[in-house]
N, CA, C and O atoms as a CHARMM CRD file, in Angstrom:
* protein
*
  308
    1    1 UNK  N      4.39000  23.04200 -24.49600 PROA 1      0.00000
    2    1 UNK  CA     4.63700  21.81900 -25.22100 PROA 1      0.00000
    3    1 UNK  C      5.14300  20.77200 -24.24200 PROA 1      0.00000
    4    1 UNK  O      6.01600  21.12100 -23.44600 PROA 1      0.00000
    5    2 UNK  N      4.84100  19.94600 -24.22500 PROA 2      0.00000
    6    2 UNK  CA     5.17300  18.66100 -23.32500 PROA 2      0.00000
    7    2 UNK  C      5.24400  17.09200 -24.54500 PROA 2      0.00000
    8    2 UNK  O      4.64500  16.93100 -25.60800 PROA 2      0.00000
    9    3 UNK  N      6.00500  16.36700 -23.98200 PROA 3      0.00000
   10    3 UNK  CA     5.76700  15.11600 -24.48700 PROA 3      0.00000
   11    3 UNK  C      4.85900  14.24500 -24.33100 PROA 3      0.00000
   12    3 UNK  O      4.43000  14.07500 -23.19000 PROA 3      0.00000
   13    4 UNK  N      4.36200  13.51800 -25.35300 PROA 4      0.00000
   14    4 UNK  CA     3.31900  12.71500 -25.57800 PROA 4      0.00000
   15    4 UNK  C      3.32600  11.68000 -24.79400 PROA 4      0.00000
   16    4 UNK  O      4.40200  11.45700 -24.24000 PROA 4      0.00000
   17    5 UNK  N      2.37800  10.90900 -24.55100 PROA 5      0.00000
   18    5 UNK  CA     2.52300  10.25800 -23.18100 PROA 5      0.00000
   19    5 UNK  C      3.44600   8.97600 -23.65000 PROA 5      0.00000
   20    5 UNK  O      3.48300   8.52700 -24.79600 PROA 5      0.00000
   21    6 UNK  N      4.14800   8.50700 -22.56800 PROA 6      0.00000
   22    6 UNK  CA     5.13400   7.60500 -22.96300 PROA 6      0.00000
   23    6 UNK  C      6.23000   7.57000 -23.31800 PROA 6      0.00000
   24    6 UNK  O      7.05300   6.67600 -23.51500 PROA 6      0.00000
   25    7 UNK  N      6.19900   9.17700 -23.43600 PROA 7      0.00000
   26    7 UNK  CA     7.60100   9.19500 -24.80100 PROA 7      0.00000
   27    7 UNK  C      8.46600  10.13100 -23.47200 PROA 7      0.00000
   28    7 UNK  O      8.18400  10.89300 -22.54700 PROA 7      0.00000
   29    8 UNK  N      9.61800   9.51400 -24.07600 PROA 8      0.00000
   30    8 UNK  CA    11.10900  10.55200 -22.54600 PROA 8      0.00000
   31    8 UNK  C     10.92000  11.71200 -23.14200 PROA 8      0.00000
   32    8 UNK  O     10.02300  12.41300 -22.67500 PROA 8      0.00000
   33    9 UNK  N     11.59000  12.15600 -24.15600 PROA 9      0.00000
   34    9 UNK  CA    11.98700  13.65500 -24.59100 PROA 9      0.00000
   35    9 UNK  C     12.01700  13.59200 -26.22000 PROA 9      0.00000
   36    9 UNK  O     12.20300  12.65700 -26.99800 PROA 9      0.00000
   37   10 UNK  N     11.72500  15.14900 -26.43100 PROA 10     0.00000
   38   10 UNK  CA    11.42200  15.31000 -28.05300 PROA 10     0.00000
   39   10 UNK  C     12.87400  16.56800 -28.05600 PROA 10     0.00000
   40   10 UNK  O     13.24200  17.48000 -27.31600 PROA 10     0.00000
   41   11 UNK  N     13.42700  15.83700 -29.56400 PROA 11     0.00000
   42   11 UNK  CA    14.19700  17.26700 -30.00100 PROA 11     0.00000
   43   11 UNK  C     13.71100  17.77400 -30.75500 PROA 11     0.00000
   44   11 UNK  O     13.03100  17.13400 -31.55700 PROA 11     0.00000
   45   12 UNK  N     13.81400  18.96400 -30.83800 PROA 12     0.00000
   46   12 UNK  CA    13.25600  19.82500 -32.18300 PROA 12     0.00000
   47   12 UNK  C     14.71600  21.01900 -32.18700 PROA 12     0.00000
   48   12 UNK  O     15.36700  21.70500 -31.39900 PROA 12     0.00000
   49   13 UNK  N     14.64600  20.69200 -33.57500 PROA 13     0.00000
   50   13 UNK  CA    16.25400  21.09700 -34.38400 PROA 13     0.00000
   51   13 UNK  C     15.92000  22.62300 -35.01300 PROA 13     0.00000
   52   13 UNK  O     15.09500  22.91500 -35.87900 PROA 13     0.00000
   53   14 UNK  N     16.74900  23.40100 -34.35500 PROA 14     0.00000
   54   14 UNK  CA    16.88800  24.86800 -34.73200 PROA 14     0.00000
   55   14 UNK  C     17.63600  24.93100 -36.08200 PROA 14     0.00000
   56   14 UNK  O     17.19900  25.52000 -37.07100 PROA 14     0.00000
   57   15 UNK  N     18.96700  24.17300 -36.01300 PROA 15     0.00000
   58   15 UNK  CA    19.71300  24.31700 -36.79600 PROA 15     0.00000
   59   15 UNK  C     21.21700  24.55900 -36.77900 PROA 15     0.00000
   60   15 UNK  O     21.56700  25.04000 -35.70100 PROA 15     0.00000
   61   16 UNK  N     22.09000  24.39600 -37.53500 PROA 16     0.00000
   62   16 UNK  CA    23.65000  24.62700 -36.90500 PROA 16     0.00000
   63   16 UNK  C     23.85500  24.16000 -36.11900 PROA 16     0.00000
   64   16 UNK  O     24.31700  24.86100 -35.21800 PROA 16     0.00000
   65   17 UNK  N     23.68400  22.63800 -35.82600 PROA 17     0.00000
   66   17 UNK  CA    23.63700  21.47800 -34.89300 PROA 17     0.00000
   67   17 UNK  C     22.75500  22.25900 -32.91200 PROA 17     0.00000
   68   17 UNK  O     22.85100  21.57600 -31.89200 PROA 17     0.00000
   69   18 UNK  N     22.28700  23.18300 -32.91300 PROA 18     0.00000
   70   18 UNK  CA    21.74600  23.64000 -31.82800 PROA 18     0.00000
   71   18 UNK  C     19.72200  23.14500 -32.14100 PROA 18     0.00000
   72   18 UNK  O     19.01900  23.27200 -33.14300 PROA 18     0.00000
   73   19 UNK  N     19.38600  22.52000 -30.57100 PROA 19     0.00000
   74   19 UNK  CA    18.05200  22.18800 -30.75500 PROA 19     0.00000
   75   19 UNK  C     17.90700  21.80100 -29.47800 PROA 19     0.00000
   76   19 UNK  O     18.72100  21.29100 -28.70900 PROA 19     0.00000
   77   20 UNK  N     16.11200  22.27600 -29.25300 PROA 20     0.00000
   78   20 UNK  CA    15.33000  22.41800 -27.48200 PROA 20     0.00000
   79   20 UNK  C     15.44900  21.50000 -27.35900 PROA 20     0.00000
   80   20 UNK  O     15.46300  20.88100 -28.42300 PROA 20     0.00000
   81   21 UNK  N     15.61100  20.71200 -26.18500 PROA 21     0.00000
   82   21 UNK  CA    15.44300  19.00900 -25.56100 PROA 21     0.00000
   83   21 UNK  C     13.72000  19.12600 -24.96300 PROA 21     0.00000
   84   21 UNK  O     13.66900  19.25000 -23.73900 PROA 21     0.00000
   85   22 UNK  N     12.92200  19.11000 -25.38000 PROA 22     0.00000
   86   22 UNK  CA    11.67800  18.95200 -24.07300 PROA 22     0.00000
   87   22 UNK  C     11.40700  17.35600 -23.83500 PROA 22     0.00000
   88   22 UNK  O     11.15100  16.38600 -24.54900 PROA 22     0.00000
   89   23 UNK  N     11.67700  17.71400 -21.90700 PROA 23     0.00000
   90   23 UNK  CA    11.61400  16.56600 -21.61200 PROA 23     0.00000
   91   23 UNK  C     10.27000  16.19800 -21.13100 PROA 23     0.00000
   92   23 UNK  O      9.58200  17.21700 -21.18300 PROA 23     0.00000
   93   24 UNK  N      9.45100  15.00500 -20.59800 PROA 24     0.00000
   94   24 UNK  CA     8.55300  14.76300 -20.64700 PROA 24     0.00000
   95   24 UNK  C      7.87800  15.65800 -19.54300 PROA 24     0.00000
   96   24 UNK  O      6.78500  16.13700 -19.84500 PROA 24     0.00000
   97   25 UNK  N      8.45100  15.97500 -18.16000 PROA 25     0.00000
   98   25 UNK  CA     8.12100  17.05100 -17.40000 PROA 25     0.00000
   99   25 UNK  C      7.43100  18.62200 -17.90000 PROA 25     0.00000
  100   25 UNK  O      7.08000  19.56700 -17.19400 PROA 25     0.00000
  101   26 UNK  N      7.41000  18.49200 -19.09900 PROA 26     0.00000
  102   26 UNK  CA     7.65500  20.14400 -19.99400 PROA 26     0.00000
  103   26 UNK  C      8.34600  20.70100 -19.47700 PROA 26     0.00000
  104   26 UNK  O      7.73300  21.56400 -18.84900 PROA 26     0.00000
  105   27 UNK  N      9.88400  20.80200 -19.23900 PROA 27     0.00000
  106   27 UNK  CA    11.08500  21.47000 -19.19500 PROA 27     0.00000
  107   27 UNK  C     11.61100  21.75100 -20.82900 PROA 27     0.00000
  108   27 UNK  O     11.21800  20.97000 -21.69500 PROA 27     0.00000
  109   28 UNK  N     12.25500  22.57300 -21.09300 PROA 28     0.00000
  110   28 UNK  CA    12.94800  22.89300 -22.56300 PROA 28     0.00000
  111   28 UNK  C     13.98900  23.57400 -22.26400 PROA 28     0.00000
  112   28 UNK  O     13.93100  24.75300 -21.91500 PROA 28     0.00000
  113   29 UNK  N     15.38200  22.70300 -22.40000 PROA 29     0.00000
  114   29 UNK  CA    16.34600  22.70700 -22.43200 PROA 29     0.00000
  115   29 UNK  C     17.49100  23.07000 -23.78800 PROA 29     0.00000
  116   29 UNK  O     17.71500  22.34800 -24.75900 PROA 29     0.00000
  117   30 UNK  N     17.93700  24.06500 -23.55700 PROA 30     0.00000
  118   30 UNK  CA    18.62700  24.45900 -25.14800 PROA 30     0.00000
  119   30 UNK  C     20.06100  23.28500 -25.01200 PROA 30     0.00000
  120   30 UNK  O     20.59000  23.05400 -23.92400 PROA 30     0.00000
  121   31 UNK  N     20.46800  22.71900 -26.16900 PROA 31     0.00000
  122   31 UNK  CA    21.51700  21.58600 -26.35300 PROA 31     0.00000
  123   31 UNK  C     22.62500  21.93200 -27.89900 PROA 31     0.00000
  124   31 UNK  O     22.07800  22.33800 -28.92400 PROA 31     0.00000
  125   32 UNK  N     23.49800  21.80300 -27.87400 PROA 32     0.00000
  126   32 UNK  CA    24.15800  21.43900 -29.08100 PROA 32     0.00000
  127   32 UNK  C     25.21100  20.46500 -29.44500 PROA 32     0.00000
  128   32 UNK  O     26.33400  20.27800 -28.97600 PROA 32     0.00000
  129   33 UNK  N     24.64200  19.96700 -30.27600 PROA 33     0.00000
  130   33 UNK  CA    25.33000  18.69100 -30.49700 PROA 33     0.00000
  131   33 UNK  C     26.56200  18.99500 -31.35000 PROA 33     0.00000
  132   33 UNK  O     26.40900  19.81800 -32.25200 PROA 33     0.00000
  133   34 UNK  N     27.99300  18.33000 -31.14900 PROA 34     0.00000
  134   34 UNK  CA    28.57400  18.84700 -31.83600 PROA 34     0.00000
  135   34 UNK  C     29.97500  17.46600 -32.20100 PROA 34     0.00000
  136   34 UNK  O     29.70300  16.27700 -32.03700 PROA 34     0.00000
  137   35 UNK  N     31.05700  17.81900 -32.57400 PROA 35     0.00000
  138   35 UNK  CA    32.08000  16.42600 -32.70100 PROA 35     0.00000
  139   35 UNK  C     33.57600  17.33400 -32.21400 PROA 35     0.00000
  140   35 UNK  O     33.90300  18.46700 -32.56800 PROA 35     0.00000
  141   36 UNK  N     34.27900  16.41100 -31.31800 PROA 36     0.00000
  142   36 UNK  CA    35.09100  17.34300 -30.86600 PROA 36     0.00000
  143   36 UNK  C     36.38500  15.51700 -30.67200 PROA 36     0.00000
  144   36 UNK  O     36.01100  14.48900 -30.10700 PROA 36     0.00000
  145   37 UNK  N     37.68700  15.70500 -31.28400 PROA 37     0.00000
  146   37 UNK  CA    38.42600  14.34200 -31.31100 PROA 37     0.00000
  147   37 UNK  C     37.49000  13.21500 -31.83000 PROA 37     0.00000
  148   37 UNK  O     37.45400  12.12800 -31.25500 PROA 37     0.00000
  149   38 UNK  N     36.72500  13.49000 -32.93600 PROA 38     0.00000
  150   38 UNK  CA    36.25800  12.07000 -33.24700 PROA 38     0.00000
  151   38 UNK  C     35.22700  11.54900 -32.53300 PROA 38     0.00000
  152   38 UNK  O     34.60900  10.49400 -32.67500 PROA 38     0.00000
  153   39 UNK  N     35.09700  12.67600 -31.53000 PROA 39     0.00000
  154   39 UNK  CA    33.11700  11.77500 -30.90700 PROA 39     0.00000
  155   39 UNK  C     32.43900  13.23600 -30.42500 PROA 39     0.00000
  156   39 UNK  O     32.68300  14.36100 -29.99000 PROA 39     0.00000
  157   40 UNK  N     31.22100  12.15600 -30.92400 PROA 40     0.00000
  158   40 UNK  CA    29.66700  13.20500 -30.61600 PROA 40     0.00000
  159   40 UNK  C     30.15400  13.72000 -29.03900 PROA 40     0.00000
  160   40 UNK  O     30.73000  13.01400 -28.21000 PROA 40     0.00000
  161   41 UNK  N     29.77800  15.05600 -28.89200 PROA 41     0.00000
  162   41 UNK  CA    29.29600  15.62300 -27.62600 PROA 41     0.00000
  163   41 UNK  C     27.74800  16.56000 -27.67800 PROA 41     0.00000
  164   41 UNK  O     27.00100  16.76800 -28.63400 PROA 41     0.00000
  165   42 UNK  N     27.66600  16.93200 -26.46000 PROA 42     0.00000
  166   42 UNK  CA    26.51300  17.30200 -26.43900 PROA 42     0.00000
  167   42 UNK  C     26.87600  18.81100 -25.18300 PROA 42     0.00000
  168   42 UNK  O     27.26400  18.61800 -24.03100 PROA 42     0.00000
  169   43 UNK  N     26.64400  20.11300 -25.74800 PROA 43     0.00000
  170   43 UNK  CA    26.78900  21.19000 -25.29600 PROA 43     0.00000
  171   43 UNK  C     25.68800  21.75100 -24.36900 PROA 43     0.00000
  172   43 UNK  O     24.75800  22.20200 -25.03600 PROA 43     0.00000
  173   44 UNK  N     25.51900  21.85600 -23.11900 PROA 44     0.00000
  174   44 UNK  CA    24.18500  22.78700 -22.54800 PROA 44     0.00000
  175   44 UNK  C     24.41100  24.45800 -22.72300 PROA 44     0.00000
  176   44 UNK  O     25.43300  25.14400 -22.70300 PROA 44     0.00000
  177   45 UNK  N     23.14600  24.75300 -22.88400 PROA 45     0.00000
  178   45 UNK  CA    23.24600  26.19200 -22.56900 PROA 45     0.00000
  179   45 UNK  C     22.50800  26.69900 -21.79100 PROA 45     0.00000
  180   45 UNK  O     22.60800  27.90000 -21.54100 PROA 45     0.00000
  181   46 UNK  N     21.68900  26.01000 -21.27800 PROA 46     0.00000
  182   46 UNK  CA    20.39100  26.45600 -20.26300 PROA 46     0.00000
  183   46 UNK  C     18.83900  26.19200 -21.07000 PROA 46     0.00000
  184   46 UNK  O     18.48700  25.78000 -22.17600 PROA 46     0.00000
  185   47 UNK  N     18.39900  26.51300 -20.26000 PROA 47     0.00000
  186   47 UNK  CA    16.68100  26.35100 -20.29700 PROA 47     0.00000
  187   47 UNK  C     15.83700  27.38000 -20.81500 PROA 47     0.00000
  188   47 UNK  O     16.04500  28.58100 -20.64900 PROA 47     0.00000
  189   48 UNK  N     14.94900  26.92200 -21.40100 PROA 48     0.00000
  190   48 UNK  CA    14.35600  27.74500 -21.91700 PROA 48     0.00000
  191   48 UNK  C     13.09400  28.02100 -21.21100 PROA 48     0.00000
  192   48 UNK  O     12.47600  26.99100 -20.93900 PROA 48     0.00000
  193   49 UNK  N     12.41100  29.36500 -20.75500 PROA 49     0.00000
  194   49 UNK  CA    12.98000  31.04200 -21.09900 PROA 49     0.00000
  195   49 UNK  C     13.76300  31.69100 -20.46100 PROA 49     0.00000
  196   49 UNK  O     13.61300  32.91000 -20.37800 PROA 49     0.00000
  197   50 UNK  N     14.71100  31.10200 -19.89600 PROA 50     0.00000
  198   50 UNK  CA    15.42500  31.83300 -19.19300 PROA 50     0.00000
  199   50 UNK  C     16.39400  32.20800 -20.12500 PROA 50     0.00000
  200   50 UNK  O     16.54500  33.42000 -19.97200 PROA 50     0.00000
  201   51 UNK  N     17.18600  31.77200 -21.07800 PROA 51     0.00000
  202   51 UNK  CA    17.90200  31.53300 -22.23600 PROA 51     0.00000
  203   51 UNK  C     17.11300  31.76800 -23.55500 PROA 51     0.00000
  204   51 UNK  O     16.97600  30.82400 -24.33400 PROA 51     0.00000
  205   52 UNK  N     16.57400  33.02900 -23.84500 PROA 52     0.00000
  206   52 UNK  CA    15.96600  32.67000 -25.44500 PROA 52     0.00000
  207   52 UNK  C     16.60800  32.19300 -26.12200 PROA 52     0.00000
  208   52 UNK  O     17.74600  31.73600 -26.01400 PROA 52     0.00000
  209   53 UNK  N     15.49700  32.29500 -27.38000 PROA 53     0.00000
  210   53 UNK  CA    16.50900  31.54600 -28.88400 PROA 53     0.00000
  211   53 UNK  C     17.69800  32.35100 -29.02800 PROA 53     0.00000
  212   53 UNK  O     18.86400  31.97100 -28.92700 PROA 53     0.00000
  213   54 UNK  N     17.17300  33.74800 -29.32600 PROA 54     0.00000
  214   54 UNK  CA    18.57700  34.72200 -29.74900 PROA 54     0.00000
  215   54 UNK  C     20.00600  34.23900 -29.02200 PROA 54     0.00000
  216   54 UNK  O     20.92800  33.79300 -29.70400 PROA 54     0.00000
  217   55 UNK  N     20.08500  34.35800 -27.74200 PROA 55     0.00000
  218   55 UNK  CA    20.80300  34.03600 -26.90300 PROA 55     0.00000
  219   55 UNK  C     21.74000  32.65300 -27.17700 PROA 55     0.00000
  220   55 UNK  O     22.91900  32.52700 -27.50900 PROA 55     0.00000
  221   56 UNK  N     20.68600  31.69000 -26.88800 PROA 56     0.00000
  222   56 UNK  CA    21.41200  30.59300 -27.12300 PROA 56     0.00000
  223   56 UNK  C     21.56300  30.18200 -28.84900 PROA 56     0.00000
  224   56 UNK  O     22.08800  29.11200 -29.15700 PROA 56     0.00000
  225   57 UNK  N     21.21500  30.83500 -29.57100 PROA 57     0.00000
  226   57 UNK  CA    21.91200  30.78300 -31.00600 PROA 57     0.00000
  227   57 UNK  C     23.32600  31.74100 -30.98200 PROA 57     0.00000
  228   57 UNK  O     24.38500  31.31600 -31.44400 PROA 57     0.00000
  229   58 UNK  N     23.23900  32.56500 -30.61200 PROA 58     0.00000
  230   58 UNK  CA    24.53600  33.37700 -30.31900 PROA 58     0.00000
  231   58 UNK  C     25.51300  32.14600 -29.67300 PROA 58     0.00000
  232   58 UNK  O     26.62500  32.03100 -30.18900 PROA 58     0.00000
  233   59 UNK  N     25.25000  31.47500 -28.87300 PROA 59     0.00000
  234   59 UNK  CA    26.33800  30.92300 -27.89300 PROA 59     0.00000
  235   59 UNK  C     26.72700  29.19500 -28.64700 PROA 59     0.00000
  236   59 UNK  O     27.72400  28.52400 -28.38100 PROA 59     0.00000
  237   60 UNK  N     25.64600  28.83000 -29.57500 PROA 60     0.00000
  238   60 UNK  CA    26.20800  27.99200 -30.31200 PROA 60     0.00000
  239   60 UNK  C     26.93400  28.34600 -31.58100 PROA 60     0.00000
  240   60 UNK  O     27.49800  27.57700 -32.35900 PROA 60     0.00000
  241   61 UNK  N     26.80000  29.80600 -31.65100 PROA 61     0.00000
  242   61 UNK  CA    28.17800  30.44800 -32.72100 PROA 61     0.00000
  243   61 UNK  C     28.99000  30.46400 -32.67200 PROA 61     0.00000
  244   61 UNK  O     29.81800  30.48700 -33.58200 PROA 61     0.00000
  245   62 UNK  N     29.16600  30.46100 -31.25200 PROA 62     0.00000
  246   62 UNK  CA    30.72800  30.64900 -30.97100 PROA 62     0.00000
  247   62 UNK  C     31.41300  29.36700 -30.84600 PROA 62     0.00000
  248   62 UNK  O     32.58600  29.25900 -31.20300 PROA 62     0.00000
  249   63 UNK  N     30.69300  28.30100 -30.31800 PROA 63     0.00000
  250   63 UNK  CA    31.53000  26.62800 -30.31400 PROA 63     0.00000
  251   63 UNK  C     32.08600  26.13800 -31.48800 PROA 63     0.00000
  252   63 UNK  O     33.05900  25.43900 -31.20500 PROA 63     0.00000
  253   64 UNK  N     31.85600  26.21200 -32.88700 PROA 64     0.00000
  254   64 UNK  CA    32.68400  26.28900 -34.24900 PROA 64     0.00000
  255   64 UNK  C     34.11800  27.12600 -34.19500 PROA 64     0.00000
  256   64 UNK  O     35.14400  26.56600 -34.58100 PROA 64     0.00000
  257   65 UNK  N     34.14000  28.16300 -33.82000 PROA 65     0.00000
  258   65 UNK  CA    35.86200  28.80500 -33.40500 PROA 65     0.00000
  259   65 UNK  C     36.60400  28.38100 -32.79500 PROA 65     0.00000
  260   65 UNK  O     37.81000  28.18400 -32.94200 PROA 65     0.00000
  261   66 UNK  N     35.50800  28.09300 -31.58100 PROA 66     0.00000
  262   66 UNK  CA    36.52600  26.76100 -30.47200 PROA 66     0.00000
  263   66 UNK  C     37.19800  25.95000 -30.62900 PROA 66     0.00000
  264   66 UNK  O     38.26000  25.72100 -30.05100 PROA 66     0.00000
  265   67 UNK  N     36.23700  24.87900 -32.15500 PROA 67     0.00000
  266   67 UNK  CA    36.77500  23.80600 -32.22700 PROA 67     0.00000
  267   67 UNK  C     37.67900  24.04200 -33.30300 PROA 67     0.00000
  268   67 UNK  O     38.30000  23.02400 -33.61100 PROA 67     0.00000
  269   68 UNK  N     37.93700  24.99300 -33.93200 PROA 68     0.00000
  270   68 UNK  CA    38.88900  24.91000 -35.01200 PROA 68     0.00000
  271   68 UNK  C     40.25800  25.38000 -33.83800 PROA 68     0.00000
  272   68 UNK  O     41.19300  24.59100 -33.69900 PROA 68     0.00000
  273   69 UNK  N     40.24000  26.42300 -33.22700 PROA 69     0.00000
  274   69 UNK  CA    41.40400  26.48800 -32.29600 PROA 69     0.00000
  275   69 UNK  C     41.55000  25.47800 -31.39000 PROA 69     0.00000
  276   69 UNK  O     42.26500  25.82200 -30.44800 PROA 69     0.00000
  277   70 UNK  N     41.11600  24.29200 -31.31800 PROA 70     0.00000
  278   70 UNK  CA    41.51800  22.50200 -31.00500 PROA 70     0.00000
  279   70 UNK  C     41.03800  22.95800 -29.45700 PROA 70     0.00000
  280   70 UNK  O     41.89100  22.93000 -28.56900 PROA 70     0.00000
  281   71 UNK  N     39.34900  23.47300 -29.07000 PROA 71     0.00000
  282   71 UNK  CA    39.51300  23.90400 -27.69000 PROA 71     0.00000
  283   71 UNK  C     37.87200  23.32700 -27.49700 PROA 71     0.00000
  284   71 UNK  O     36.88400  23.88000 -27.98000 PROA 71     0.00000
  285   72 UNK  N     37.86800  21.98400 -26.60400 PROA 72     0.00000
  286   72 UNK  CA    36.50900  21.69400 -26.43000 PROA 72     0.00000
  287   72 UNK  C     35.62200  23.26900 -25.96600 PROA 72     0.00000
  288   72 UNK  O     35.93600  24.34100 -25.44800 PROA 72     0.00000
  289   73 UNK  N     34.42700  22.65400 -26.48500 PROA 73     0.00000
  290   73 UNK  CA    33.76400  23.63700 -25.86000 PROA 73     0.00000
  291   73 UNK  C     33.09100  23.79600 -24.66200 PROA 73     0.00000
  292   73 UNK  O     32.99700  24.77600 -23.92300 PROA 73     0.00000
  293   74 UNK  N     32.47500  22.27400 -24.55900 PROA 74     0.00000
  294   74 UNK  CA    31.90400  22.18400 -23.22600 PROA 74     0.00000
  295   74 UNK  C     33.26700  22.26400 -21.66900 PROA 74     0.00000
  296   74 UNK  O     33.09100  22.12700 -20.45800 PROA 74     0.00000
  297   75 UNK  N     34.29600  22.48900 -22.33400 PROA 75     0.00000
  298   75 UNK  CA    35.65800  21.96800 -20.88100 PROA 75     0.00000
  299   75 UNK  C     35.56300  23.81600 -21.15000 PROA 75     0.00000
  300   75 UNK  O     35.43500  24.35100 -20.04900 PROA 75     0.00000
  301   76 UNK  N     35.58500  24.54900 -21.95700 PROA 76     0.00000
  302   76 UNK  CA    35.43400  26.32200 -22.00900 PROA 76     0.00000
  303   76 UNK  C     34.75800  26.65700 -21.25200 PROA 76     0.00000
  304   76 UNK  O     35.22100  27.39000 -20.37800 PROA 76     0.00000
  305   77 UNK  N     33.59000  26.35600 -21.21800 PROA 77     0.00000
  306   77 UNK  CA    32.52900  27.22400 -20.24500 PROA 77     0.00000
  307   77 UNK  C     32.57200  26.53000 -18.66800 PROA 77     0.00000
  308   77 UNK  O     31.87300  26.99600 -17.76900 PROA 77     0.00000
Protein backbone atom coordinates (compact mmCIF):
# COMPACT_ATOMS: atom_id res chain seq x y z
CA UNK A 1 0.00 0.00 0.00
CA UNK A 2 1.50 3.32 -0.75
CA UNK A 3 -0.03 6.76 -1.03
CA UNK A 4 -1.77 8.18 -3.84
CA UNK A 5 0.14 10.46 -5.72
CA UNK A 6 0.35 13.80 -4.08
CA UNK A 7 -0.89 12.91 -0.98
CA UNK A 8 1.99 12.91 2.33
CA UNK A 9 0.52 10.07 4.41
CA UNK A 10 -2.72 8.02 4.97
CA UNK A 11 -3.99 6.86 8.49
CA UNK A 12 -5.91 3.96 8.73
CA UNK A 13 -7.48 3.49 12.30
CA UNK A 14 -7.22 0.09 14.06
CA UNK A 15 -8.93 1.31 16.91
CA UNK A 16 -8.45 2.23 20.73
CA UNK A 17 -6.91 5.38 19.44
CA UNK A 18 -3.87 3.01 17.77
CA UNK A 19 -3.52 3.33 13.68
CA UNK A 20 -0.66 2.56 10.62
CA UNK A 21 0.78 5.99 9.40
CA UNK A 22 1.71 5.00 5.58
CA UNK A 23 3.79 7.45 4.40
CA UNK A 24 4.07 8.29 0.83
CA UNK A 25 7.51 6.28 0.53
CA UNK A 26 5.32 2.98 1.44
CA UNK A 27 6.76 2.86 4.92
CA UNK A 28 3.90 1.80 7.67
CA UNK A 29 4.48 3.04 10.79
CA UNK A 30 2.37 1.85 13.92
CA UNK A 31 1.19 5.37 16.00
CA UNK A 32 -1.14 6.09 18.91
CA UNK A 33 -2.74 8.93 19.46
CA UNK A 34 -3.58 9.67 22.79
CA UNK A 35 -4.27 12.98 25.52
CA UNK A 36 -1.93 13.20 28.31
CA UNK A 37 -2.32 17.04 30.64
CA UNK A 38 -4.82 18.35 28.27
CA UNK A 39 -3.00 17.86 24.83
CA UNK A 40 -3.00 15.46 21.95
CA UNK A 41 0.21 13.32 21.79
CA UNK A 42 1.22 10.96 19.46
CA UNK A 43 2.91 7.47 20.66
CA UNK A 44 5.46 5.39 18.20
CA UNK A 45 5.77 1.87 18.32
CA UNK A 46 7.67 0.94 15.31
CA UNK A 47 7.11 -0.12 11.80
CA UNK A 48 5.39 -2.30 10.30
CA UNK A 49 6.45 -5.78 9.83
CA UNK A 50 8.77 -5.60 12.03
CA UNK A 51 6.08 -4.81 14.80
CA UNK A 52 2.82 -6.77 13.87
CA UNK A 53 -0.63 -5.84 14.65
CA UNK A 54 -0.76 -8.28 17.67
CA UNK A 55 2.25 -6.69 19.07
CA UNK A 56 1.65 -3.26 18.67
CA UNK A 57 -2.07 -3.62 19.87
CA UNK A 58 -0.68 -5.20 22.98
CA UNK A 59 1.62 -2.11 23.53
CA UNK A 60 -1.17 0.41 22.97
CA UNK A 61 -2.93 -1.51 25.96
CA UNK A 62 -0.83 -0.75 28.12
CA UNK A 63 -0.62 3.36 27.58
CA UNK A 64 -4.37 3.69 29.25
CA UNK A 65 -2.76 2.37 32.83
CA UNK A 66 -0.07 4.77 32.34
CA UNK A 67 -2.16 7.49 32.02
CA UNK A 68 -4.45 6.86 34.81
CA UNK A 69 -1.22 6.39 37.17
CA UNK A 70 -0.48 10.31 35.88
CA UNK A 71 2.69 8.65 33.83
CA UNK A 72 3.21 9.91 30.14
CA UNK A 73 3.65 7.27 28.03
CA UNK A 74 5.78 8.30 25.40
CA UNK A 75 8.57 9.88 28.46
CA UNK A 76 8.02 5.59 29.72
CA UNK A 77 9.47 3.98 26.95
Amino acid sequence: MTCPEGQKEIKKSDGNSLFILVKNNGSKLWRMRYRYNGKHQELAFGKYPTIPLIEARELAAKAPGLIIQGINPAEER
